[in-house]
N, C-alpha and C positions, 0 to 999 in steps of 0.2 A: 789512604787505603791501608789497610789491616793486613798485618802477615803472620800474625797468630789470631789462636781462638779466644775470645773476649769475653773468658768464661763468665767473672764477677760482672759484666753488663748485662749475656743474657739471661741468668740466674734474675737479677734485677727487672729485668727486662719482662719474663716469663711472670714476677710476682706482681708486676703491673695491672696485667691485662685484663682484671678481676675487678680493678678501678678506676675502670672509664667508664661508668654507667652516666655520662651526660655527655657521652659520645652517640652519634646515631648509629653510626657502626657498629657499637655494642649490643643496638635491639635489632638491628639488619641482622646479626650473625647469631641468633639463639640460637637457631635450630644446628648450629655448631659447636655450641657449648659442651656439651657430652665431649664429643673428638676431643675438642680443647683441651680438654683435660687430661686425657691421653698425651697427645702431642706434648704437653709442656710436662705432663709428670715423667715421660718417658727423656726428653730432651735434659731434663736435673738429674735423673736417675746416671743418665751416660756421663754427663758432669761430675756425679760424685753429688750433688747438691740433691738426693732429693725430699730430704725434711725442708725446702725450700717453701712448701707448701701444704697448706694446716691438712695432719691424714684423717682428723675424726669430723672435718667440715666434708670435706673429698667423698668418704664413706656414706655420711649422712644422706649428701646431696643425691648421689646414685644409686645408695638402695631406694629414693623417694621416686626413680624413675623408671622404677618395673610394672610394666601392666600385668595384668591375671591372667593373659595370656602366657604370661614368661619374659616376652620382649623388651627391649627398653626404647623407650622414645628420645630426641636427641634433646630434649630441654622440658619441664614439667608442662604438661598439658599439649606435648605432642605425639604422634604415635606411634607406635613401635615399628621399628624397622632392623634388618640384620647387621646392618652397618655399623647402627649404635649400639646392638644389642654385643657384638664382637670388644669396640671402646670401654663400654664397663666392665667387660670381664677380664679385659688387657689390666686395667685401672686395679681391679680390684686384687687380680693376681702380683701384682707388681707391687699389693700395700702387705699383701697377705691378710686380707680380708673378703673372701671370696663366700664366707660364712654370714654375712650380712644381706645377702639377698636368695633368693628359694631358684637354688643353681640346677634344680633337676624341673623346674620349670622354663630354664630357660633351655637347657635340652630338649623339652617336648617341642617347644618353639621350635628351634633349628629344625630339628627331625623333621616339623611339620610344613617344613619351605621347600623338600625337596621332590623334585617331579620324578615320576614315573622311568623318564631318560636318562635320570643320574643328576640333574642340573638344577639350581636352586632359585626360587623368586626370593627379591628382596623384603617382598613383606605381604601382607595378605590381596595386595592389586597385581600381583604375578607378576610381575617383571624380573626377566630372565638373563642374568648375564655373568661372565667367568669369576668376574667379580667378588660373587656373591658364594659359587663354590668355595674359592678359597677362606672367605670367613666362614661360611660354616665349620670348613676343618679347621681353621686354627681353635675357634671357639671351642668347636668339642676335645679336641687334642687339649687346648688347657684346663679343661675344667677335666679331663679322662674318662673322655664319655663317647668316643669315635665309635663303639659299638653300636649305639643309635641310629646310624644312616649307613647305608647300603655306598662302602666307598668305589666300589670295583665299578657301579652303574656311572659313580661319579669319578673316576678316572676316567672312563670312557666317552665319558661326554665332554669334559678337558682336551681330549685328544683331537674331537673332531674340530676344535676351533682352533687347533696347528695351523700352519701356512705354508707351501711351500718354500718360502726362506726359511724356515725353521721357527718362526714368532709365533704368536700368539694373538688372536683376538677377542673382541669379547663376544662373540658369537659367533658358530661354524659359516666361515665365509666370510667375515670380517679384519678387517685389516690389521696389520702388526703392529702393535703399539707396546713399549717398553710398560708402561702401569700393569695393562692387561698378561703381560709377560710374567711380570711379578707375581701376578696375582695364577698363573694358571704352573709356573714353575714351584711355586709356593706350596699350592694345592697338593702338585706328585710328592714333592717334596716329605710332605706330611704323610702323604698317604703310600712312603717308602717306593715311588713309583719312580725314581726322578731315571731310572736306565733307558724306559722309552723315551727320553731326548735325547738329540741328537746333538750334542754336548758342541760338536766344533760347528757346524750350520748355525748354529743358533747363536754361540758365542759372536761367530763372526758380525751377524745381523745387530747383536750387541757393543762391539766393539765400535761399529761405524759409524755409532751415535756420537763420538765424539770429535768438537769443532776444535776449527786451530786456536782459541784462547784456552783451551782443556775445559769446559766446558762439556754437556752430555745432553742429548735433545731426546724427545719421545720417538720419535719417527724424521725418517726422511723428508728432507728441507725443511724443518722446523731451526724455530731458536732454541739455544742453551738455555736451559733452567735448572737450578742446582736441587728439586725435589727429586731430578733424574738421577742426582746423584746418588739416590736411594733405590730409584724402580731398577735403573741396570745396572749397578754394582752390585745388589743384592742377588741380582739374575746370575751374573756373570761368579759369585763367591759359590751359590749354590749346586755350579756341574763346572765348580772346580778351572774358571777360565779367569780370575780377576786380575791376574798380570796381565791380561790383552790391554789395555790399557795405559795411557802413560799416569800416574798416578802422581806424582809431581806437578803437574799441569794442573790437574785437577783438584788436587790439596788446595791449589793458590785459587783456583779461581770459585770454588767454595767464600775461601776467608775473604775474595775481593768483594763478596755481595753482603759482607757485614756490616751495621751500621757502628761506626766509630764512637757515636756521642750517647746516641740510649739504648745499645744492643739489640740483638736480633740479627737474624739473616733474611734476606728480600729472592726471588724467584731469579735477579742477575744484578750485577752492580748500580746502583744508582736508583734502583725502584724499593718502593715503601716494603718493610718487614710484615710481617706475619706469623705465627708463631708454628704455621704448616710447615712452612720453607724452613723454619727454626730447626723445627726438630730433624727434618730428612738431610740437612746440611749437616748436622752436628753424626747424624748417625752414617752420613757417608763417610767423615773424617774417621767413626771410629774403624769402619771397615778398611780403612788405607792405613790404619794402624796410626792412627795424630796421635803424639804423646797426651796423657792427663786426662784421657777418657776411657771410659769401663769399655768393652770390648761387645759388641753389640749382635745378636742373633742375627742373619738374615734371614730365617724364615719366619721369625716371629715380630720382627724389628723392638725386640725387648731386648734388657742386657742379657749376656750370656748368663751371668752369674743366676738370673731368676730362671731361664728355660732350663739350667743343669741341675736348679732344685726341685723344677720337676720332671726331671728326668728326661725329657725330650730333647736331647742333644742329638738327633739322627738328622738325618737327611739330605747328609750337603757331601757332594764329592769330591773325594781328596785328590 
């Protein structure tokens, strides 16, 4: 087992994944492709590594995956949705190449996901979840386009799917889940709202996800998975609670789900890597401050360094 981060494996590891096409899990996972690229350009980036992978291939690939709608599909010949549509504009902001594709089409898109109540569907079959709020405000926050939707409708519908313990759902009435937390703390965050939390309820609710190997689960009786490491850490940095935590504990049990021999991090010790767990592993360490890695947003899970060139360093409270 591993007691540092192994950077030179998953640098290696990340420029793999591109060449397994006589793997069937490589054509099982197109419609992941998009993310992908995210996750591993964003996981070099925190590394320090990321001319790790070719930027005018990267570029190419994602401008070819804008519909005339605006949106982008997660792989050529799929259809647009806001999930991906969000991945290539992380992508392309993080190359500085945001000029490669027709960015005020992809704001009429956003604009045109959101309902009447504040809350946004994922793509033109409506489906409706906090989810999808929060990417549309990061997307439009990066690209400086938040004047397009109506944020006040869409704080307000954020609010109704609070919980009594202070969590978050991904619909009014839906249970508390650390991802969906991220994603609706994320949301105020952007949208300079984060004072209506209730900062110590909600930490607390955050706090308790953590098992006695330092480990962090999504919800009550669940297992430890180190992507938690990202949904409530990033919660708990944002309204200013991420000492609640033993963070010792959880450095180690990060580096324990690393694979030794051909890098990557896996969802807990001893299960296969994947380059999701990759990157939310790497960007919880930068948030616990791991030496040798760039310092990482939590509200945009980019490096700091790219949110502060454009400007959106707000949100998170001291």
């Amino acid at each position: 087992m591993a007691d540092t981060l192994l950077i030179p494996l998953h640098v290696k590891y990340i420029q793999s994944l591109d060449q397994k096409q006589d793997d069937l899990e490589y054509w099982l996972s197109e419609h992941l492709r998009l993310n992908g690229i995210y996750w591993g350009l964003t996981a070099l980036d925190l590394m320090n590594h990321i001319d790790a992978l070719p930027r005018d291939g990267i570029i190419n690939y994602i401008s070819g995956l804008q519909h005339p709608n605006g949106g982008f599909g997660g792989h050529v010949r799929h259809d647009p949705h806001i999930i991906y549509t969000l991945s290539a504009v992380q992508v392309l902001v993080t190359l500085d190449a945001v000029n490669a594709i027709d960015a005020d089409a992809v704001v009429k898109y956003v604009a045109s996901l959101q309902k009447p109540d504040g809350s946004f569907a994922g793509d033109e079959w409506g489906e409706v979840d906090s989810r999808f709020v929060y990417i549309a405000l990061s997307t439009l926050s990066l690209l400086g386009r938040l004047d397009a939707i109506d944020i006040q409708k869409a704080v307000e519908w954020v609010l109704k799917c609070q919980n009594y313990d202070g969590g978050f759902g991904s619909l009014p009435g839906a249970e508390s889940h650390s991802g969906q937390i991220f994603c609706c703390v994320g949301a105020l965050a952007i949208a300079d709202a984060l004072h209506l939390v209730d900062a110590d309820l909600l930490g607390w609710w955050l706090c308790e996800r953590q098992v006695k190997n330092g480990g962090l689960n999504g919800r009550p009786e669940k297992l430890e998975d180190v992507c938690y490491s990202w949904w409530v850490l990033s919660s708990l940095a944002m309204i200013g609670r991420l000492d609640w935590i033993d963070k010792d504990k959880l450095t180690s049990f990060i580096l324990s789900a690393q694979d030794p021999d051909n890098g990557g991090i896996s969802d807990r010790p001893g299960d296969v890597v994947d380059v999701f767990h990759t990157v939310f592993g790497i960007a919880g360490l930068s948030l616990l401050g791991y030496p040798g890695l760039k310092l990482v947003n939590p509200v945009y899970c980019m490096s700091e360094e790219i949110i502060s060139r454009l400007g959106l360093g707000k949100g998170v409270k001291k």
